[in-house]
C-alpha positions in Angstrom: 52.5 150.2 191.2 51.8 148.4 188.5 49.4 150.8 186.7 52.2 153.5 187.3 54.7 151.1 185.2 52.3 150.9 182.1 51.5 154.7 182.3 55.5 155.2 181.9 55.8 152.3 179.1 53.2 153.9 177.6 54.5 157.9 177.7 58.0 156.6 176.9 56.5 154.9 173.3 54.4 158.0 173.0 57.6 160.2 172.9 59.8 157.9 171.1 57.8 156.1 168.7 60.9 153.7 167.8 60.8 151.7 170.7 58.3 149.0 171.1 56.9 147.5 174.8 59.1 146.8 176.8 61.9 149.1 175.8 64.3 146.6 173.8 64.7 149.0 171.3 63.2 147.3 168.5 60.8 148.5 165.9 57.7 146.6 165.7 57.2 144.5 162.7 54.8 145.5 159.8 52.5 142.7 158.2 51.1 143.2 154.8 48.4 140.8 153.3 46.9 141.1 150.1 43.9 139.2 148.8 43.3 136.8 146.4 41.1 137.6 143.7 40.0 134.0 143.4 41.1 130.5 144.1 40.7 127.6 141.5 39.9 124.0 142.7 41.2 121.4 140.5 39.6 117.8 140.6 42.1 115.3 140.0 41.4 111.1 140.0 43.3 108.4 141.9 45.2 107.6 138.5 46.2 110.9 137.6 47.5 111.3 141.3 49.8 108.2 140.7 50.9 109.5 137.2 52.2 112.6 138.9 53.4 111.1 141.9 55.8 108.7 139.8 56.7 112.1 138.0 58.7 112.6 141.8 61.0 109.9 140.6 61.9 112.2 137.6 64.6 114.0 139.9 66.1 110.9 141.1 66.6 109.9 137.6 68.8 113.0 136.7 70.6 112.7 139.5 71.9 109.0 138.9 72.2 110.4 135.1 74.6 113.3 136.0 76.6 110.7 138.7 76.8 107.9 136.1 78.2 111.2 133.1 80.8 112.2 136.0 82.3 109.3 136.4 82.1 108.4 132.7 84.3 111.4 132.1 86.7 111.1 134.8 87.1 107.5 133.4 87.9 108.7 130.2 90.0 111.5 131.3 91.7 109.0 133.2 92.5 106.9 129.9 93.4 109.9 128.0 95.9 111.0 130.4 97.4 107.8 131.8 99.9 104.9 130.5 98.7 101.8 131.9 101.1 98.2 132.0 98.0 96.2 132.5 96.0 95.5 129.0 93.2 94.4 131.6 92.9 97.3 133.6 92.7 99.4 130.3 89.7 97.2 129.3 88.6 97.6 132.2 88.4 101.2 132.5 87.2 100.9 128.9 84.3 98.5 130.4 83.8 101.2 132.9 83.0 103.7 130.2 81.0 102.0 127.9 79.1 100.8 131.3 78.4 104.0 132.9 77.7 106.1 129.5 74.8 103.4 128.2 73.0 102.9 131.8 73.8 107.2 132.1 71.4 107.6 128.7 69.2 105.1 130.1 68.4 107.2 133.2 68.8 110.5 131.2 65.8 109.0 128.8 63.5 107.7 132.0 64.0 111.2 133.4 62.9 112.7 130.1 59.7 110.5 129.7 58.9 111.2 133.7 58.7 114.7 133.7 56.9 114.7 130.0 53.9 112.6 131.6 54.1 114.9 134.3 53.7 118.1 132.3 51.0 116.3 130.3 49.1 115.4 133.4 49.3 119.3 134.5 48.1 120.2 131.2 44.8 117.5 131.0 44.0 119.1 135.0 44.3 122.7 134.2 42.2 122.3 130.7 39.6 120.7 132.5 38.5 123.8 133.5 38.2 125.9 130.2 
């Protein structure tokens, strides 16, 4: 019985060649690979390793940097647009901005240095080789 199943799955893909086993109807998938020509080992040392692992933190850095801008703006939009009663809440929101802008260029300049000792790193692996 079961021989006389296969022989019918197997006429049925023969005459209709886009349905695949077990007639769902689908088309079978294609897989293309394509070689390599060659593959290039780097060696890298312990130290250069932990250079570009603290190059990680680079992202972190602009992300504080862009938060800390943000609110530096809204703060200042926030003076620009508003009358406040309070001289201390003006100074403040003018402590706010001086706060946020300096610490936002602090983090904006540890992000820059990161990612240059990263690329730097890349560059001392990959001429290693030429």
């Amino acid at each position: 019985m079961e021989d006389v199943k296969k022989n019918a799955t197997q006429q049925q893909l023969e005459n209709n060649p886009n349905l695949v086993s077990g007639d769902t109807g689908y088309k079978s998938s294609t897989i293309c690979v394509n070689r390599i020509g060659q593959i290039i080992v780097y060696e890298v040392t312990d130290a250069e390793l932990t250079i570009l692992e603290e190059g990680d933190n680079g992202g972190i850095y602009l992300n504080v940097s862009i938060a800390l801008f943000s609110i530096c703006i809204t703060l200042l939009t926030s003076i620009a647009t508003c009358e406040f009663k309070s001289a201390i809440i003006k100074g403040f929101f003018i402590a706010s901005i001086a706060i946020s802008l300096i610490i936002g260029v602090i983090f904006l300049i540890l992000y820059s240095n990161s990612r240059k000792k990263s690329k730097d790193m890349y560059k001392k692996i990959r001429n290693r080789n030429e």
